[in-house]
C-alpha positions as CSV (number, residue, x, y, z in Angstrom):
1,X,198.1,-70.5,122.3
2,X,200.0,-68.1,124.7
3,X,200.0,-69.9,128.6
4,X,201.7,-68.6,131.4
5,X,202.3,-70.9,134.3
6,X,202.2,-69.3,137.8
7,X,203.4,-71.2,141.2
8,X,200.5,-70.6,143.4
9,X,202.2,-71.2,147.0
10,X,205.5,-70.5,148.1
11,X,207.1,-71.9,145.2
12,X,208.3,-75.8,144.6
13,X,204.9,-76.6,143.4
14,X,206.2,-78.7,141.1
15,X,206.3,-76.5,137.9
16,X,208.8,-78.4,136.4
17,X,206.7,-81.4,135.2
18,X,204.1,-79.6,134.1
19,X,206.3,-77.0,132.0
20,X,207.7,-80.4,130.7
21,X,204.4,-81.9,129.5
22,X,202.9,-78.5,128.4
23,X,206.2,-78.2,126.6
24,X,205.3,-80.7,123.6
25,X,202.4,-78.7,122.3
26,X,204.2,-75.3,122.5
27,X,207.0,-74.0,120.1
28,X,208.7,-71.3,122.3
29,X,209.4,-71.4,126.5
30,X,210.2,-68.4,128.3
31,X,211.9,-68.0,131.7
32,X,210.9,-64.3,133.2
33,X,212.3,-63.8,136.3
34,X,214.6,-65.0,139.4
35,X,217.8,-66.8,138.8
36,X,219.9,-69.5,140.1
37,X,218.1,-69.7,143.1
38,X,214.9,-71.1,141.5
39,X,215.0,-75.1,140.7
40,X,212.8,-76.8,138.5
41,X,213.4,-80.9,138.5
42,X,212.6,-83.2,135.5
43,X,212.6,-86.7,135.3
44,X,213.1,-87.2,131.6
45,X,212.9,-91.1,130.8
46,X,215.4,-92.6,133.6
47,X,217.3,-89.5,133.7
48,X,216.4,-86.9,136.6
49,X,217.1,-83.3,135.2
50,X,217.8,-80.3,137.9
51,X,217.4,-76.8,136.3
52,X,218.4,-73.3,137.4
53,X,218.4,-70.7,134.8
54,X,217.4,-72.7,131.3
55,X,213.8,-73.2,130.7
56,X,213.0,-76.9,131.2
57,X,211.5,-77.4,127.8
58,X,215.0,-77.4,126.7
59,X,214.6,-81.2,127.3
60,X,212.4,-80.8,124.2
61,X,214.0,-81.9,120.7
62,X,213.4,-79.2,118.6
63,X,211.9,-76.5,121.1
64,X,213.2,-72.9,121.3
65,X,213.8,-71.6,124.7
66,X,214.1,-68.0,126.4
67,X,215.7,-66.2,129.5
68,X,214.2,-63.2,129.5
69,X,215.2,-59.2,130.4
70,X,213.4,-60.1,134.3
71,X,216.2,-62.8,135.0
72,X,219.6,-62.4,136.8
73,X,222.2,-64.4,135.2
74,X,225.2,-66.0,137.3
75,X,227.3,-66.6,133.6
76,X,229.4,-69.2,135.5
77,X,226.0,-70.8,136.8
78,X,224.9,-70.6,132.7
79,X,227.8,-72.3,131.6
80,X,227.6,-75.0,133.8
81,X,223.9,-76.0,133.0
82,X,224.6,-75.9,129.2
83,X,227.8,-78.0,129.8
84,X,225.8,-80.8,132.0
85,X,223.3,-80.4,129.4
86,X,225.3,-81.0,126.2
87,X,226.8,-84.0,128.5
88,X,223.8,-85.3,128.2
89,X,223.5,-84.8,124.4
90,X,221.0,-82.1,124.9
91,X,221.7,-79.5,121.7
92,X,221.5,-76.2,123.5
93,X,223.3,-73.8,120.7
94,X,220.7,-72.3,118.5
95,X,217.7,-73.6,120.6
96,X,218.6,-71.1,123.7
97,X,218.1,-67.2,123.5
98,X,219.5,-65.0,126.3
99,X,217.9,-61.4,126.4
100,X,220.7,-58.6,126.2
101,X,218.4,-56.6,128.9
102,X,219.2,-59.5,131.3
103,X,221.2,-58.2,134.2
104,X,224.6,-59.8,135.2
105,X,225.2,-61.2,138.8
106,X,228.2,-60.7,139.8
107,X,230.7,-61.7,143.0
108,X,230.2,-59.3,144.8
109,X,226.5,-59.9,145.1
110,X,227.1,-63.6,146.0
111,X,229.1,-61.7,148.9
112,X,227.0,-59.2,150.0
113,X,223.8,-61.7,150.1
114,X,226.4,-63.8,152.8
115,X,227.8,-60.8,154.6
116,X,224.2,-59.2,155.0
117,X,222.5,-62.9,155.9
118,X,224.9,-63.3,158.7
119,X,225.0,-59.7,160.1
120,X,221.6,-60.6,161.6
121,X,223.5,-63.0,163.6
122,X,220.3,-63.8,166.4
123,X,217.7,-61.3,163.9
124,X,215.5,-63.0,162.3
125,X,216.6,-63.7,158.9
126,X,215.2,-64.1,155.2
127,X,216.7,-67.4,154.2
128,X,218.1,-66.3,151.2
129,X,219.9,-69.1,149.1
130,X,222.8,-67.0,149.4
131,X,223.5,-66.5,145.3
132,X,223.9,-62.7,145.1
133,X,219.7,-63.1,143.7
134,X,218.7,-59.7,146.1
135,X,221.6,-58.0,145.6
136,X,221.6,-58.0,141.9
137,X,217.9,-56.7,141.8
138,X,218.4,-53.9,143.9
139,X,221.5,-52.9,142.0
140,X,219.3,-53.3,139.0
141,X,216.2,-51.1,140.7
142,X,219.4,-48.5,141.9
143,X,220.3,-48.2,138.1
144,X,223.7,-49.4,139.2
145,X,223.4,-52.8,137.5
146,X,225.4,-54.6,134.6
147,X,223.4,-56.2,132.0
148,X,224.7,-58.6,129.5
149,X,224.3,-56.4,126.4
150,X,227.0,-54.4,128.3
151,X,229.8,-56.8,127.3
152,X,229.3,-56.0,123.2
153,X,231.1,-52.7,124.2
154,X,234.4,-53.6,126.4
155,X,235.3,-50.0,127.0
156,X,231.9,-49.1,128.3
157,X,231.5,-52.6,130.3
158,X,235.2,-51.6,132.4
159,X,233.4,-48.0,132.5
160,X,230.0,-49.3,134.4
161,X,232.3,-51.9,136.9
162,X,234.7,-49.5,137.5
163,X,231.9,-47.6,138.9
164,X,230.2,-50.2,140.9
165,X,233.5,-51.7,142.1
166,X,233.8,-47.9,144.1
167,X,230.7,-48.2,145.6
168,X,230.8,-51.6,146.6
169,X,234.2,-51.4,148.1
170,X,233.2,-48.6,150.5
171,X,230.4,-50.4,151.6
172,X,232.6,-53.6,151.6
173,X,235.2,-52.1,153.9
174,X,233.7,-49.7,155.8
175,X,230.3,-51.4,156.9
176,X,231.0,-55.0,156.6
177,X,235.0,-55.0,157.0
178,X,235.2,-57.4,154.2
179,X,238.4,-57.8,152.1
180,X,238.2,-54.8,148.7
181,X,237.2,-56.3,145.1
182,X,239.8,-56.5,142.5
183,X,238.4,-54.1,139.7
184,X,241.1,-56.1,137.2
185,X,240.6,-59.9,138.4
186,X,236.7,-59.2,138.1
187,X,237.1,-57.2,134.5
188,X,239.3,-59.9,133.2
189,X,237.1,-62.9,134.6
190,X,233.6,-61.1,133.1
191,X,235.2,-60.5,129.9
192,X,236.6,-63.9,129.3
193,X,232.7,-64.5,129.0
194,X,232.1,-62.3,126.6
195,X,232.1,-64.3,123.4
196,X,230.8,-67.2,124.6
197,X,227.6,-65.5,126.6
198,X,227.1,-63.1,123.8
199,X,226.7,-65.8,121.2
200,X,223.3,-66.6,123.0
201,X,222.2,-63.5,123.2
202,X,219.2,-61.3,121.0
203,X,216.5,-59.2,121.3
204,X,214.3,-61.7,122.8
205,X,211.4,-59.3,123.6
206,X,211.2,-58.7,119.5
207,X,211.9,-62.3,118.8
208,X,208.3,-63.0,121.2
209,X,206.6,-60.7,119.5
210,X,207.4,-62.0,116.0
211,X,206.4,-65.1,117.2
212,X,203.5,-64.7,118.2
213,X,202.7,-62.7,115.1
214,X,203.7,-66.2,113.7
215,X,201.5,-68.0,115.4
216,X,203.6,-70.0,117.4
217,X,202.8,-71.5,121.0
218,X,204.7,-69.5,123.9
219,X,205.1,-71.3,127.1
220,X,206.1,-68.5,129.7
221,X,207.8,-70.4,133.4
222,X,207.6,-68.9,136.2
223,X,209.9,-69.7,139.0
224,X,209.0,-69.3,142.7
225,X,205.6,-68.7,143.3
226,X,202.8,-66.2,144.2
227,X,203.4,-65.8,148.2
228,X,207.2,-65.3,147.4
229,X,206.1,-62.3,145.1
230,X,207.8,-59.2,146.4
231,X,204.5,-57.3,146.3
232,X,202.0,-59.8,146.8
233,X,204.0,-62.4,148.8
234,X,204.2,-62.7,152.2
235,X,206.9,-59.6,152.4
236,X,210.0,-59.3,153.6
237,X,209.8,-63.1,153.3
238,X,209.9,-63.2,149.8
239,X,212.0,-63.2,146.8
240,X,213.1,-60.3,144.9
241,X,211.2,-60.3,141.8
242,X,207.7,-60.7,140.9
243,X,206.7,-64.4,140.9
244,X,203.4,-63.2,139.9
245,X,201.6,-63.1,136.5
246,X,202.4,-59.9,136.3
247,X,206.1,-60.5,136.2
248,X,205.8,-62.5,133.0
249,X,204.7,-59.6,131.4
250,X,207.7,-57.2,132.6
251,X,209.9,-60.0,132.4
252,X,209.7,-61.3,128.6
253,X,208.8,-57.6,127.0
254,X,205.7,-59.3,125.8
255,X,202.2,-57.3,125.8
256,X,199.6,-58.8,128.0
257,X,196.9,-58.9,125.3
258,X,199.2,-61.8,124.0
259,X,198.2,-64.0,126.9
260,X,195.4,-66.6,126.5
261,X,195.6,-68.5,129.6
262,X,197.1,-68.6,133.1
263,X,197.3,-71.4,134.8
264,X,198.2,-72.2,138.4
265,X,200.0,-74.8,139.9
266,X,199.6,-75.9,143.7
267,X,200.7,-78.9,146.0
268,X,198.0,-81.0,147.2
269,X,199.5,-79.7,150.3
270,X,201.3,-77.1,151.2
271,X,205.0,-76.2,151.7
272,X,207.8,-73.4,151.8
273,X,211.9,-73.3,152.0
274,X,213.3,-70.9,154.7
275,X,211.7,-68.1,156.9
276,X,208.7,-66.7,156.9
277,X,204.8,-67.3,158.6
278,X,203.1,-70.4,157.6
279,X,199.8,-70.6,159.7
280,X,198.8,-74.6,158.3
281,X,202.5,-76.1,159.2
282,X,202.9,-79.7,160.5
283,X,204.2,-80.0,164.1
284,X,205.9,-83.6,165.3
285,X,206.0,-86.8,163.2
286,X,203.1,-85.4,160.7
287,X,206.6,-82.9,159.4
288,X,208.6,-85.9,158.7
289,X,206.3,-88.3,157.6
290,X,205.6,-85.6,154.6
291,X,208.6,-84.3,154.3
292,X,210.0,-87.6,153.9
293,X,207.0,-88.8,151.7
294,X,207.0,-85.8,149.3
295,X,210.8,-85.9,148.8
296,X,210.7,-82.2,149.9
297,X,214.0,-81.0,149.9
298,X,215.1,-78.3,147.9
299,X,216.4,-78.8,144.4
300,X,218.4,-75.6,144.6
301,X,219.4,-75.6,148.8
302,X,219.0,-79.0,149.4
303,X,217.5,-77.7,152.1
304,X,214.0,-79.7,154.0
305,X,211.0,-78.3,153.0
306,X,208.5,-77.1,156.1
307,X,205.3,-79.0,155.1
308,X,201.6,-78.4,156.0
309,X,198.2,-78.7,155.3
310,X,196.6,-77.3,151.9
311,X,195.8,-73.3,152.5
312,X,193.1,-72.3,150.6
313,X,193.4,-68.8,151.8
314,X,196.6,-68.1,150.1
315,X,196.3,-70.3,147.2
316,X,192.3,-68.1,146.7
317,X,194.4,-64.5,146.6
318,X,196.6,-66.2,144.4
319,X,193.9,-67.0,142.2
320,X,192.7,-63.5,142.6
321,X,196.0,-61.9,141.7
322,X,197.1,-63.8,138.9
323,X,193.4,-64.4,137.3
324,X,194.1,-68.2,137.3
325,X,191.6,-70.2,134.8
326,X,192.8,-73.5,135.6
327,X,194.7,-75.3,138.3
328,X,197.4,-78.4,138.1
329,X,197.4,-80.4,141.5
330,X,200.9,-81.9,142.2
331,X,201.8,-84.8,144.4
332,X,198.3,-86.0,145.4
333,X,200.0,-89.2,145.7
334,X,202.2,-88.0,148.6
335,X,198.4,-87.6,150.9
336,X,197.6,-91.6,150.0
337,X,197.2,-93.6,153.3
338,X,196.0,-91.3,155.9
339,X,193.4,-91.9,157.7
340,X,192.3,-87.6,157.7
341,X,192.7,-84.7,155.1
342,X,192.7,-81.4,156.1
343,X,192.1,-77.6,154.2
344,X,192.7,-74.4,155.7
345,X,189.2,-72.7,154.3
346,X,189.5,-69.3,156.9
347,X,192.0,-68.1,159.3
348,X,191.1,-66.6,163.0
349,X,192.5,-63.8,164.1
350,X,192.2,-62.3,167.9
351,X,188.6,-64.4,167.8
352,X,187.8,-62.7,164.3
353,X,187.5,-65.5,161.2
354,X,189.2,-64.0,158.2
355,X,188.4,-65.1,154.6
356,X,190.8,-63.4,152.8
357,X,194.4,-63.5,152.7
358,X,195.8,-60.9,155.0
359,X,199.4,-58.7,153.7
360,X,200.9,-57.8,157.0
361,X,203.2,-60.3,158.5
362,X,202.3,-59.3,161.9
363,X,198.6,-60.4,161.3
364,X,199.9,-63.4,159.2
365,X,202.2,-65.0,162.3
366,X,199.0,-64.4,164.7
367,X,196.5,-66.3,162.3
368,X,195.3,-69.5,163.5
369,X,194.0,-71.8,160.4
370,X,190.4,-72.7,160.6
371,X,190.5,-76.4,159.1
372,X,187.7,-78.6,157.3
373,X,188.5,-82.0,158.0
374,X,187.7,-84.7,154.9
375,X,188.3,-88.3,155.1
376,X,191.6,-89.8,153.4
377,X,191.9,-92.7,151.4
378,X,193.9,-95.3,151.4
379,X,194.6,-96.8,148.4
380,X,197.5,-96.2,146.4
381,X,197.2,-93.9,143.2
382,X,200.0,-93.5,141.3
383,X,199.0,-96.1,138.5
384,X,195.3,-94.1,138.3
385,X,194.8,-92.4,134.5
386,X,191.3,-91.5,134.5
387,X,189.1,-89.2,136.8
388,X,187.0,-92.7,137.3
389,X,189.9,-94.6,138.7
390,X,190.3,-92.3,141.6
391,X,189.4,-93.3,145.0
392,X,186.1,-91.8,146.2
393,X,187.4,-89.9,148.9
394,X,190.2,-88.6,146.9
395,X,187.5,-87.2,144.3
396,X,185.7,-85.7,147.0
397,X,188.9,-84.2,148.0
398,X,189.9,-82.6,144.4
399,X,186.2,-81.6,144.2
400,X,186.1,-79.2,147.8
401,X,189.5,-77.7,146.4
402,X,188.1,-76.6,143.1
403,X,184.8,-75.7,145.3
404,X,186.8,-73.5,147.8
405,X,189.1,-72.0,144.8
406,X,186.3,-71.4,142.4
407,X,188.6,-72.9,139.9
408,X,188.7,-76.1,137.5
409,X,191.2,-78.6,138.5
410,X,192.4,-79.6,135.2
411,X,195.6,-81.5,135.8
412,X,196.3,-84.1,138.5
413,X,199.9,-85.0,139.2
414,X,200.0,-88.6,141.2
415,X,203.8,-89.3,140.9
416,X,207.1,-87.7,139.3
417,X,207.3,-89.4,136.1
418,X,205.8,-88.2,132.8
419,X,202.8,-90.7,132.4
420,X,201.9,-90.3,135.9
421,X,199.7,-87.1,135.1
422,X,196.3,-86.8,134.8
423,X,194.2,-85.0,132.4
424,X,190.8,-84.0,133.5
């Protein structure tokens, strides 16, 4: 069985676990797009593993794993996972494949993602993570981009940088009045990676097709999620690649009518890093008592988390978009012991109640949530392994989600260890 797992919010769902547990009953797992600046964390027995660029079912003995042609690759980011991996006595060589399609970041994007942030100055910014992510896709959509098949061919690598390094330096000097790049210190530094980046690289698109025609399990990751989609995301505050299903597709080189299932993975509330309009946010103590709660802090940033209420407006168009058949509901736990629940079921708008999810962030930022209030409950969850051992009201709770979403909840999360996962 082909899955592909899809981050329904505005990423940090909590994709990570479930990639993990998925992970035993699937032979291959793909990463398809973003970079660095995703981060998926794994508690793996007592160990707590924080991952960038490798799929997390790397943490799986025997597993094969994937970055696919729709990732950026930092190489010095790359090395240093698979060095704290093999630390760890994770075997990584002949278990990771890195497609030769995948495109290269290099310092100057790091640099032009800070130099571009801080021009804004008192403009409203994106919140990038600052890790050259943007830049390197909109080289890559410019056809100025450096993939990693590029380094098999020295000659023609120095060729392509010599060329960027021109462009980049004009606009370095002349718009930002930044310091030049050094076309030799960069050429040396990328092809001291050569040999040891190419020796994980293939065709990975043709190895996913082959297996598949195999029969093997693929397990397709998605980092970020739906609302940070550059199409279908709450634009400009969104990533720069498509979080969506239908990245997957673009990103790994595999056919569509390979895919059995998508599944969707939400918050039991709702959460995003950085910028951007978020109609069901906490205000006052309700932020930090979350916040705090939840752990929500970002893996990748450390940055705190803006925490609200469950929208089941945007979590519904992500449903819509991505053709979810089944939904994973992550840190239930986190909503134990208040004495109210609320879902965002409708926005209003200028006195007008919209039901669906609307693309224009000037509508977004003047949308007022309309909210169904449910009782909470207050016992503690995070030993519960069977739909019967959950509280009434938390039932009723999961039920009204799958109600509004017109979507089986299939997977319960109630705390961030392995066992504490629910299988409905």
């Amino acid at each position: 069985m082909n899955r592909i797992l899809i981050g329904a919010q505005w990423g940090d769902e909590g994709k990570g676990k479930i990639i993990d547990v998925l992970a035993r009953k699937s032979n291959v797992i793909v990463r398809y797009q973003g970079g660095n600046n995703a981060g998926h964390t794994v508690k793996f027995g007592k160990k707590k593993f924080i991952l960038h660029l490798i799929p997390s079912g790397i943490l799986h003995p025997g597993k094969v794993c994937v970055i696919g042609n729709g990732v950026v690759i930092d190489p010095e980011a790359f090395f240093q996972e698979v060095k704290m991996l093999e630390k760890e006595g994770v075997k990584v060589k002949g278990r990771l494949f890195v497609s030769e399609q995948a495109h290269m970041i290099f310092p100057y994007h790091r640099q032009l993602d800070r130099l571009k942030e801080e021009s804004h100055k008192n403009k409203k910014t994106i919140g990038t993570t600052k890790k050259g992510i943007g830049p390197c896709y909109a080289d890559k959509m410019a056809r100025m981009g450096i993939r990693v098949g590029d380094l098999k061919y020295p000659q023609y690598f120095k060729e392509r940088l010599a060329y960027v390094i021109r462009e980049k330096n004009e606009l370095l000097t002349k718009i930002y009045g930044d310091a030049p790049l050094s076309f030799a210190k960069l050429s040396k530094q990328y092809l001291s990676y050569r040999k040891r980046l190419l020796d994980f690289t293939c065709n990975t698109s043709l190895y996913l097709y082959e297996a598949a025609r195999r029969g093997k399990d693929i397990l397709f990751e998605g980092a970020q999620g739906t609302l940070l989609d550059v199409d279908h995301g709450t634009y400009p505050f969104v990533t720069s690649s498509n979080a969506s299903v239908g990245g997957a597709i673009i990103g790994s080189g595999v056919s569509p009518t390979l895919i059995d299932r998508v599944i969707g993975v939400v918050k039991a509330y709702t959460t995003r890093v950085g910028e951007g309009p978020f109609p069901t946010e906490f205000e006052g103590p309700m932020m930090e008592l979350i916040r705090n709660k939840g752990e929500e802090f970002g893996s990748t940033t450390g940055r705190p988390r803006r925490c609200g209420w469950f929208d089941a407006v945007i979590v519904k168009h992500a449903v819509r978009i991505n053709g979810l058949g089944e939904m994973a509901i992550m840190k239930l736990d986190v909503l134990s012991g208040l004495p109210e629940v609320k879902i965002a079921k409708a926005y209003k708008m200028n006195g007008k109640i919209l039901k669906n999810y609307p693309h224009s962030e000037y509508e977004l930022v003047r949308c007022e949530p309309v909210y169904e209030t449910m009782k909470g409950w207050q016992e503690d969850i995070t030993g519960v392994k069977k739909w019967k051992d959950f509280p009434v009201n938390a039932k009723k709770y999961l039920r009204r989600l799958e109600d509004l979403l017109e979507t089986p909840i299939k997977i319960v999360s109630v705390g961030s260890k392995r066992d504490q996962t629910v299988f409905l």
